[in-house]
C-alpha positions in Angstrom: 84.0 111.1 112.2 83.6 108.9 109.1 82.2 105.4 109.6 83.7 102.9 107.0 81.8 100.0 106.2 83.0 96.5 105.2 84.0 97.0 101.3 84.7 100.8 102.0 88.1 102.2 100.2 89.8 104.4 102.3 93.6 106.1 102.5 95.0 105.7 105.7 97.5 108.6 106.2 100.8 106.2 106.4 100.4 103.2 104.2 98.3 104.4 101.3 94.5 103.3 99.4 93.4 100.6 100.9 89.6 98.3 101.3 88.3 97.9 104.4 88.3 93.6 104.5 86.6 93.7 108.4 85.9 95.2 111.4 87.1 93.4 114.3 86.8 93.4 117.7 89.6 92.4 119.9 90.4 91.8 123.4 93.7 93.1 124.8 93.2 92.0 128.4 90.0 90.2 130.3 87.3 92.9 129.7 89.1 95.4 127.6 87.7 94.8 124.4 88.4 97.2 121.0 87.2 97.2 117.9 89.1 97.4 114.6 88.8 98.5 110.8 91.4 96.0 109.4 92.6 97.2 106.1 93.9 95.5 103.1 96.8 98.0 101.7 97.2 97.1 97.8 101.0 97.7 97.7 103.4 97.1 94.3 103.8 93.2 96.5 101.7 91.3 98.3 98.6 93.1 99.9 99.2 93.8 103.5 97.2 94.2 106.2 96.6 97.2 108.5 94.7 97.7 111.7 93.0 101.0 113.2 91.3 101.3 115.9 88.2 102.3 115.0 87.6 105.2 118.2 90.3 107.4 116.6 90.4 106.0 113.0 90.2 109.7 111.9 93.1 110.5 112.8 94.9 108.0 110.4 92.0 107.2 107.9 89.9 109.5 105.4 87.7 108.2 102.8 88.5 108.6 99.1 87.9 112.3 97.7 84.5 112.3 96.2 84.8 113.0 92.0 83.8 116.0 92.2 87.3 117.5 93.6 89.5 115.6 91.2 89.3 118.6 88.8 90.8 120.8 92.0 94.0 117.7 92.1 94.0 118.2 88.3 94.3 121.7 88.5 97.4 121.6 90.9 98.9 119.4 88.7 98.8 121.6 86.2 100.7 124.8 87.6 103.7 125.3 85.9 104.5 128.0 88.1 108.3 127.4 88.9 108.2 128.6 92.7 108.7 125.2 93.5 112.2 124.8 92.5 114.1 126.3 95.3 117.8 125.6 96.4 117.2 123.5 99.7 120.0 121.1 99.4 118.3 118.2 98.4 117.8 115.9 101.9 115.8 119.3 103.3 113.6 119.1 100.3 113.3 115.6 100.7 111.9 116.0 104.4 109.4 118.7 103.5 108.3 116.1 100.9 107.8 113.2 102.6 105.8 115.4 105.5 103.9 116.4 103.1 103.3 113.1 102.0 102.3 111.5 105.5 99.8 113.9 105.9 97.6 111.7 103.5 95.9 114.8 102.1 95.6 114.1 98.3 96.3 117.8 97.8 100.0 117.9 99.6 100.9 114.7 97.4 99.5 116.3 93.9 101.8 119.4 95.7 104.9 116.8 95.6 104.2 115.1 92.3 104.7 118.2 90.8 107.5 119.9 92.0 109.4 116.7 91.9 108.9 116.0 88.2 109.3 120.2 87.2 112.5 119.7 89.4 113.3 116.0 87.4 113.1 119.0 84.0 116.1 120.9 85.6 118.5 118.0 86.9 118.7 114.9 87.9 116.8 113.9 91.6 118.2 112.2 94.3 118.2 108.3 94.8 115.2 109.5 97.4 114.0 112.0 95.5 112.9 109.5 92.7 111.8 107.3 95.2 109.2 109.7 96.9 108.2 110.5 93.2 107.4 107.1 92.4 105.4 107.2 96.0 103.5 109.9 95.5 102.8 108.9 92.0 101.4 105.7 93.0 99.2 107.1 95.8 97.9 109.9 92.9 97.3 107.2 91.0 95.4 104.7 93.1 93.4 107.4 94.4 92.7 108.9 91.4 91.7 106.0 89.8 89.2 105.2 92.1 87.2 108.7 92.9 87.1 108.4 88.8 86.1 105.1 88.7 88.5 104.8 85.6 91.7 102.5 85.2 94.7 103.4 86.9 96.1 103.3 83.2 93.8 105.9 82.5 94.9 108.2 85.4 98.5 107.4 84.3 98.1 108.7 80.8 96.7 111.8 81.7 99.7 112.2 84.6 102.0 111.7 81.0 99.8 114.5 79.0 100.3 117.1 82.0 103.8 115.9 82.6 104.9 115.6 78.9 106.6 112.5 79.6 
């Protein structure tokens, strides 16, 4: 089990990239006491805050991928094998993708970036469609970013040079 320290980034499966802000301990009841990473979630609004209990935290928390496997996120991006595309109607496809964003695993989300936008190529997406592209975008993005130690910018103009957009 990873042990985050104050400062730490870290992707908590649910909410997204995140700083560790504290760890906390907290009483529930007299003489039940348990400690806490509280997380500061940098959302498109106001940061929010997140707490995991720290015993199971890796079950919902994984650090940020080291910058060495970038190149491997890269690479999936890059596929412009069309397998993707199949004809789910599009609220099954939407399902699959938004388990396979929840799992946290910067791999599934690259997976989901790109079949959404080689499926945005062929026809319009959904109203939720869009909306788990611009998700798993953002995650990419924020994660990305970080591991590189680059601008998000950066990260994003690279996204446009694989996407063509």
């Amino acid at each position: 089990m990873y042990q985050f320290k104050v400062g730490d980034n870290a992707v908590h499966l649910s909410h997204g990239v995140g700083v560790v802000r504290a760890i906390e301990e907290r009483e529930f009841s007299p003489g039940i006491k348990q400690s806490f990473y509280i997380l500061e979630i940098q959302d498109n609004g106001a940061p929010k805050k997140v707490f995991v209990p720290t015993d199971n935290s890796a079950q919902r928390l994984r650090p940020i991928i080291r910058k060495k496997e970038v190149e491997k996120v890269y690479e999936i991006l890059r596929r412009k094998d069309t397998t993707v595309i199949d004809h789910q109607t599009w609220n099954r496809r939407y399902r699959e993708y938004m388990e396979k964003i929840h799992t946290g695993q910067v791999h599934e989300i690259a997976e989901v970036l790109r079949a959404l936008f080689i499926l945005k190529h062929g026809k319009d997406l959904s109203f939720g469609e869009r909306k788990l592209l611009d998700q798993a975008k953002t995650l990419l993005v924020k994660e990305l970013s970080l591991a590189q130690n680059i601008q998000e910018s950066d990260v994003e103009k690279e996204l446009e040079v694989i996407f063509g957009t």
